[in-house]
C-alpha positions, 0 to 999 in steps of 0.5 A, a space after each residue: 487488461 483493466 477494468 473498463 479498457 484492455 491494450 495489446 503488447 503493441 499499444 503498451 510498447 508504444 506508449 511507453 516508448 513515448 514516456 521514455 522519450 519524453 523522460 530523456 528530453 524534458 526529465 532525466 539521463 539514463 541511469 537516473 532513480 525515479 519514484 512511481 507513486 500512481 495507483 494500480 493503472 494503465 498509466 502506472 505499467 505505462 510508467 513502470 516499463 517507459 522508466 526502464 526503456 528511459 535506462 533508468 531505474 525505478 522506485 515504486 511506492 505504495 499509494 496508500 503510503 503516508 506523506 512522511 514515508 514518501 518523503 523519506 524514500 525520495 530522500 533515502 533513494 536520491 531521487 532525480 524524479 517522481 511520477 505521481 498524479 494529481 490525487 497525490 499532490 498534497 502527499 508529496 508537497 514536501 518531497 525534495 525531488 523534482 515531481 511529474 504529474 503524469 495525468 497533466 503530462 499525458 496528451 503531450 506523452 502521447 503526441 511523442 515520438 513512437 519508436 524506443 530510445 536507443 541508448 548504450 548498455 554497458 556493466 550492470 546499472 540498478 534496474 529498480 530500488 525496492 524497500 523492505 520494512 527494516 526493522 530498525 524503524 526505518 524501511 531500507 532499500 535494496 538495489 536491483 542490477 539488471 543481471 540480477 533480474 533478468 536472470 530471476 525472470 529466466 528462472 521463475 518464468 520456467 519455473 511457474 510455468 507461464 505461457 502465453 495463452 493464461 491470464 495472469 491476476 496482478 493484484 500487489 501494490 508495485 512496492 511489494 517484492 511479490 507484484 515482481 513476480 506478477 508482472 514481469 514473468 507475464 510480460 516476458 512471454 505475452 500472456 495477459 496481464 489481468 489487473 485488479 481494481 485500485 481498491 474496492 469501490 466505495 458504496 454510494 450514499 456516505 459521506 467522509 470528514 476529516 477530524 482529528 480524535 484524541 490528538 489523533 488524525 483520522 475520518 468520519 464516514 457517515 451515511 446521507 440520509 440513512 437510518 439513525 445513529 445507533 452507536 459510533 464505531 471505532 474502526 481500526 484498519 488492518 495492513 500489517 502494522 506497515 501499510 493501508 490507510 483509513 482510505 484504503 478500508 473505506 468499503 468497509 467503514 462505508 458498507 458499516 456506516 450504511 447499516 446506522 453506524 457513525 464510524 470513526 476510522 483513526 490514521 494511526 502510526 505505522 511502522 517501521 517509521 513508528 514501531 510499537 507501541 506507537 499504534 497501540 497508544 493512538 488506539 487508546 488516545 482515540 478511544 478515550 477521546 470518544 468515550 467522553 463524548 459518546 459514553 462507553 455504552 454507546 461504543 463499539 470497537 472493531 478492526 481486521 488483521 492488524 486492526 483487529 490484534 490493535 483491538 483486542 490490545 485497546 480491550 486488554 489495556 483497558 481491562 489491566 487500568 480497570 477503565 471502562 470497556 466498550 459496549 462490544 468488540 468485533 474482531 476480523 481475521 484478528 493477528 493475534 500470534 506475532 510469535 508466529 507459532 501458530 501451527 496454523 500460519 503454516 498450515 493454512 498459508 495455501 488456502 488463503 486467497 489474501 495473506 499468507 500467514 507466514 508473511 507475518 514474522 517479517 511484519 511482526 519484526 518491523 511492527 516490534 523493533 526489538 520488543 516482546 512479541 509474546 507481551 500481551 500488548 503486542 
């Protein structure tokens, strides 16, 4: 079930049956490595369950994943195929592998034969490829065998306790460990499945320009017709220091330029590909750039999650060069403690809706590579 649309089991087994077929006879052999890049959809458990009825296993990407990191994990993975969609044509230009944009494909997918694919099973073939974010500045994947999977959901379906009356929220991008636990469970004993929305929606009456600031890339979000400019904001996103994007935070940086703000969102460089202090030295580079042009007086800087630890960073580098501070700082959700000793990451891990604290270490270790988590910096 997704917003606007639902499907039973038996639209769902159909349709990917025909994706199956049609991989098998225009695409791939069983036991080939395919890319899902597609965003939270119907189309993507479409996709994600047609890859496995096809004996293939699959790659899954984050949507909000830079160009470079796509291009590396279709290498990395060897890649006979990726499924991507339109919106995703520019960001896989420089993918080797072959590419399927499964939204042009989709009339001939569905005018496909209905029933499964019968193929031979034999051994324990690779059912997906799922990377971690390393941490010697590369993310690495691990192969998942069929036994290895099918046993887990065995004991983690019990486990939860999943039946077949609940409804169950899958709102992790598919590239995450945790999005496994989601959706598999759920299917394997015919409760519904509720999908979350791909992001939040972006309010109306703003407009986005690319530039690049400081030598860095980024975005402008400014509002149509709205009130004054009353100060530029240098907004930093969060995302673990691995992942998201200015798109990805664009409900925020439009809900912020709605209210008179001229907002600059930087894209700046994520780990593991780019570990410390990469991201710190974009921050700055943008911050200076902008200083020039607007003057500190007129700057305000804000950030959550690992945007906001960026933020508090940007002010205490400044401070240290004796360079001129912004006019105000606004930090949400700051990750501040990449020690992870903060009692609290423990205490709290239960009661946050969105993040479990203790997630951070592993963030933390991909971000530093090696560095000093209790530098100041850092």
């Amino acid at each position: 079930e997704w917003e606007g649309g639902r499907a039973s089991y038996a639209e769902l087994d159909r349709c990917a049956n025909r994706l199956a077929n049609y991989l098998l006879t225009h695409h791939v052999q069983p036991g080939a490595r395919i890319g899902i890049l597609v965003p939270r959809s119907y189309e993507m458990y479409v996709t994600l369950l047609g890859i496995q009825k096809a004996g293939a296993a699959f790659v899954p990407m984050d949507p909000s994943s830079p160009a470079d990191r796509v291009e590396y994990f279709a290498e990395d993975a060897g890649l006979d195929l990726l499924i991507t969609t339109s919106a995703f044509v520019d960001v896989v230009a420089e993918v080797a592998s072959p590419t399927l944009l499964i939204d042009s494909v989709w009339d001939e997918v569905a005018a496909g034969a209905p029933g499964r694919p019968q193929l031979p099973m034999s051994g324990n073939p690779t059912a997906y490829i799922i990377y971690t974010s390393g941490s010697s500045g590369r993310p690495k994947g691990v192969d998942v065998g069929q036994a290895s999977i099918c046993n887990f959901l065995h004991v983690i379906t019990e486990m939860y306790d999943v039946r077949r009356g609940d409804r169950v929220y899958q709102g992790m991008t598919i590239s995450f460990d945790f999005a496994i636990e989601e959706v598999w469970p759920t299917w394997a004993v015919g409760a519904t499945l509720v999908a979350g929305p791909t992001m939040l929606p972006t309010p109306r009456g703003v407009r986005f320009s690319d530039d690049t600031v400081g030598g860095v890339r980024g975005e402008w979000v400014e509002a149509d017709g709205g009130p004054a400019r009353s100060a530029t904001l240098l907004y930093l996103h969060g995302g673990g220091f691995v992942g998201c994007s200015p798109r990805t935070h664009r409900p925020i940086t439009a809900a912020l330029a709605l209210q008179g703000l001229r907002v600059f969102a930087p894209d700046y460089r994520l780990a593991p590909e780019h570990p410390f202090p990469a991201a710190p030295q974009d921050v700055q580079a943008v911050y200076r750039a902008l200083r020039v042009e607007v003057g500190a007086g007129r700057l305000v800087v804000a950030g959550d999650s690992a945007g906001g630890n960026l933020a508090l960073g940007l002010m205490l580098a400044l401070k240290d060069a004796g360079e001129t501070l912004p006019a105000a700082a606004v930090l949400f959700s700051p990750a501040t403690d990449l020690t992870s000793g903060s009692a609290s990451l423990e205490l709290n891990a239960d009661h946050d809706a969105m993040f479990d604290g203790r997630q951070l270490g592993h963030l933390a270790e991909a971000y530093l590579n090696g560095a000093d988590p209790a530098q100041p910096l850092a």
